[in-house]
N, C-alpha and C positions, 0 to 999 in steps of 0.2 A: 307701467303706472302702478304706482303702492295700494295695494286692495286696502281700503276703509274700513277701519274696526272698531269695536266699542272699545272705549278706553277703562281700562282693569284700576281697582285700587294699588296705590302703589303700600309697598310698609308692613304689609298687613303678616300678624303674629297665625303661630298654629292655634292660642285660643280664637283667635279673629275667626278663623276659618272653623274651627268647630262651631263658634256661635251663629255663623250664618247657616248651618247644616240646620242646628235649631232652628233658625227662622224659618228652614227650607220647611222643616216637620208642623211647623205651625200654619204655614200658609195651605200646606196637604192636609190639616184638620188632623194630624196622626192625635189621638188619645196624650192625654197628661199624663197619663203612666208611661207612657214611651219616652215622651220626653225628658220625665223624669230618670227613665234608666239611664238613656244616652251621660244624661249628664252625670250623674253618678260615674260613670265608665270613663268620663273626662278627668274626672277628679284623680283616677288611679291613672289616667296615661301621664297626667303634668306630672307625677312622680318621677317619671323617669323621662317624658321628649319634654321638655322644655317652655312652657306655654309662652314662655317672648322668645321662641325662636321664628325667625325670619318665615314667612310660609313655605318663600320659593326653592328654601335650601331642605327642604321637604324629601327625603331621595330614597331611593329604594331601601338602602343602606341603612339608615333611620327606619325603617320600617322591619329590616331581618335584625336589626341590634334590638330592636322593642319586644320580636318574637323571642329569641336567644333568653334575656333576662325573664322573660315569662316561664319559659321554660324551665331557667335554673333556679327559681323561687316557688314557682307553683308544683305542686303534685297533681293536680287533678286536671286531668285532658281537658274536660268538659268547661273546666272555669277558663281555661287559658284562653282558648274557641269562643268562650263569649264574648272576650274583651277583645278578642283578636275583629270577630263579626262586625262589632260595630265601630272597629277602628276603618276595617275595609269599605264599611258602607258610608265611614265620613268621607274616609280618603275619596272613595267614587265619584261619590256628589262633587267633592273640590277638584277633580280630575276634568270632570263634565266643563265645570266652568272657568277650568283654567288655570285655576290659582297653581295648580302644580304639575310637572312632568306626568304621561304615563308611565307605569312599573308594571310588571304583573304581583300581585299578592296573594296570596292562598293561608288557608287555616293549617293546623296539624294536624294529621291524622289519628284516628282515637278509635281504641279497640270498642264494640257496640256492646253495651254492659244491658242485662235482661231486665225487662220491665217489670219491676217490684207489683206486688197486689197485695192485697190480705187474702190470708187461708182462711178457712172453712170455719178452724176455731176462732179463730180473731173478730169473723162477721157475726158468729153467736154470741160471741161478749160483747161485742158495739150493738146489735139489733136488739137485745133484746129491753124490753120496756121494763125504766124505771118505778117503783115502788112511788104512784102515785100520790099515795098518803104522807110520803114522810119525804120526798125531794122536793129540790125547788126548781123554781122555775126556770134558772138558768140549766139545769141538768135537765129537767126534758127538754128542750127547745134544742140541745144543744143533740139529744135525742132522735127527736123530729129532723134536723139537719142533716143527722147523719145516714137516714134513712131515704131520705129526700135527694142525697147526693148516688149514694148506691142505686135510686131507681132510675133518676133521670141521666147520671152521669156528667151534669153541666160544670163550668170551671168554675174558680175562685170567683172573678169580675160579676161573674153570670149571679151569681148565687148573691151576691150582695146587690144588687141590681133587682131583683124580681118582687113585684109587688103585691100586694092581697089582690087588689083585681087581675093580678095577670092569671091566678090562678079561675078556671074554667072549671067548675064542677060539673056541672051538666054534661058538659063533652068530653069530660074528665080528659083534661090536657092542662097544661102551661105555659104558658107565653115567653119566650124566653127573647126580649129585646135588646139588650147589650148583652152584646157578643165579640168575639176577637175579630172578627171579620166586619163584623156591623151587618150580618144578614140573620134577621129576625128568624128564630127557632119556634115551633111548637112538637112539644115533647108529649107523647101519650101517659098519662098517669093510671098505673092500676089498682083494682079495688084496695088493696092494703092498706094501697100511697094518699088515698083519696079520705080512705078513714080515719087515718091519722092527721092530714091536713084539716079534718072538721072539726074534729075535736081541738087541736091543738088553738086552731082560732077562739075556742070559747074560753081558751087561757089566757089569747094574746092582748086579749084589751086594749083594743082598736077603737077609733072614733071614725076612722073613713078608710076605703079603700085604697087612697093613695099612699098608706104608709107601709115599709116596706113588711116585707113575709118575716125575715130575720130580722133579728133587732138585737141592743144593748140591753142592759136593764131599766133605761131609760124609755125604751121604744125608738132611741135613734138608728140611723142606717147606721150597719157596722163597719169599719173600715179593714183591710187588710190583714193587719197585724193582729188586730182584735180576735176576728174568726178563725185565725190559726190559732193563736191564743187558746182561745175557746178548744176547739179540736184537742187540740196537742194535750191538755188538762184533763178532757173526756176523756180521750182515748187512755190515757195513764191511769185515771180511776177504777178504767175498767182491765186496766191487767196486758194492755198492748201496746206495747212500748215504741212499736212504729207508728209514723202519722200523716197526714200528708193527703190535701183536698186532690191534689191529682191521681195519688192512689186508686182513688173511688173509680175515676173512669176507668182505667185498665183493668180493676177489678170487673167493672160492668161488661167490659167488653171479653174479657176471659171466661165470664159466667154462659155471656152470650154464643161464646163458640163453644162451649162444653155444652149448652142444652139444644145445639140449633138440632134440628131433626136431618 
């Protein structure tokens, strides 16, 4: 007797199957920024697999011709590996549920390149405090940030996320509530970190605590582009040509294994 099965759409395109991966991502609550990468990374596979191609003709084969062309267009390991990731993680998902054969797939392999920090000099020309009297307001704050990132070491998301009340003076701590994981951080703040966050509020001219710690010139929440933006412009004023909010962690964490006792 024929075992009874759910019956598959029939027809269905490789965008079809990408976009149900989306839905997959939306019904797991995965963050707007993921979803937004995936599809950005859609945009660059239809260049080359075909997005009205058939799903079912989906074949391993289609999958080593997509790494090959990555290969002989791209130089950089690391970019190829991105696009390759989340092509594997669609494929998976539509594996799971049928629409295509299994294959085995794999990334390329990538020599492990050393984790960038800033030097010694680089953090005395970023830390040290602007000419109160004669800067403005977007250069200290941008100040404040950057010191605010060297102490806590939180990422990009984090940092544009974190509000005037999350900040804890008494317990000299920070609330750090969007996170990559979604589990709530509280980071210790030291006297330094704590003196510059007071003062800085008597700059930020605030009407309530729920508006965020970093802001526009507006007082709006910053977006993405903006605080690198920001960054990228400090850091260049001040004589450091490198930049980069994820810098700060490894720097923290490098400082941290040089002073542990």
């Amino acid at each position: 007797m024929k075992k009874i099965q759910m019956l598959k759409e029939k027809n269905l395109t490789f965008k079809d199957g990408c976009e149900k991966y989306l839905d997959n991502c939306r019904q797991r609550n995965l963050r707007e920024g993921t979803i937004r990468h995936y599809k950005q990374s859609y945009t660059q596979f239809y260049k080359i697999i075909p997005p009205e191609m058939p799903l079912n003709e989906f074949t391993e084969k289609t999958y080593t011709d997509y790494v090959k062309h990555l290969t002989e267009t791209l130089e950089n390991d690391i970019s190829i590996n991105s696009y390759l990731r989340d092509l594997i993680t669609t494929l998976h998902f539509l594996m799971r549920e049928e629409y295509i054969s299994h294959f085995k797939m794999r990334a390329i392999k990538v020599d492990k390149r050393p984790i960038e920090t800033y030097t010694e000099k680089e953090l005395t020309k970023l830390l040290k405090k602007p000419n109160m009297k004669k800067c403005s307001f977007t250069e200290y704050k941008n100040w404040v940030m950057t010191n605010f990132l060297f102490s806590t070491g939180v990422r990009q998301r984090s940092l544009q996320n974190i509000k005037i009340k999350d900040i804890d003076f008494d317990n000299k701590v920070v609330y750090v509530n969007f996170t990559k994981n979604r589990k709530p951080l509280i980071i210790p703040l030291n006297q330094t970190m704590v003196r510059i966050l007071e003062e800085y509020l008597t700059y930020r001219q605030h009407t309530s605590t729920e508006e965020y710690l970093f802001c526009n010139v507006f007082g709006q929440k910053l977006t993405k582009s903006t605080s690198y933006h920001m960054l990228y412009e400090y850091n260049k004023s001040r004589g450091v040509k490198t930049t980069g909010i994820h810098r700060f962690r490894h720097t923290l964490a490098k400082q941290w294994i040089i002073n542990a006792p």
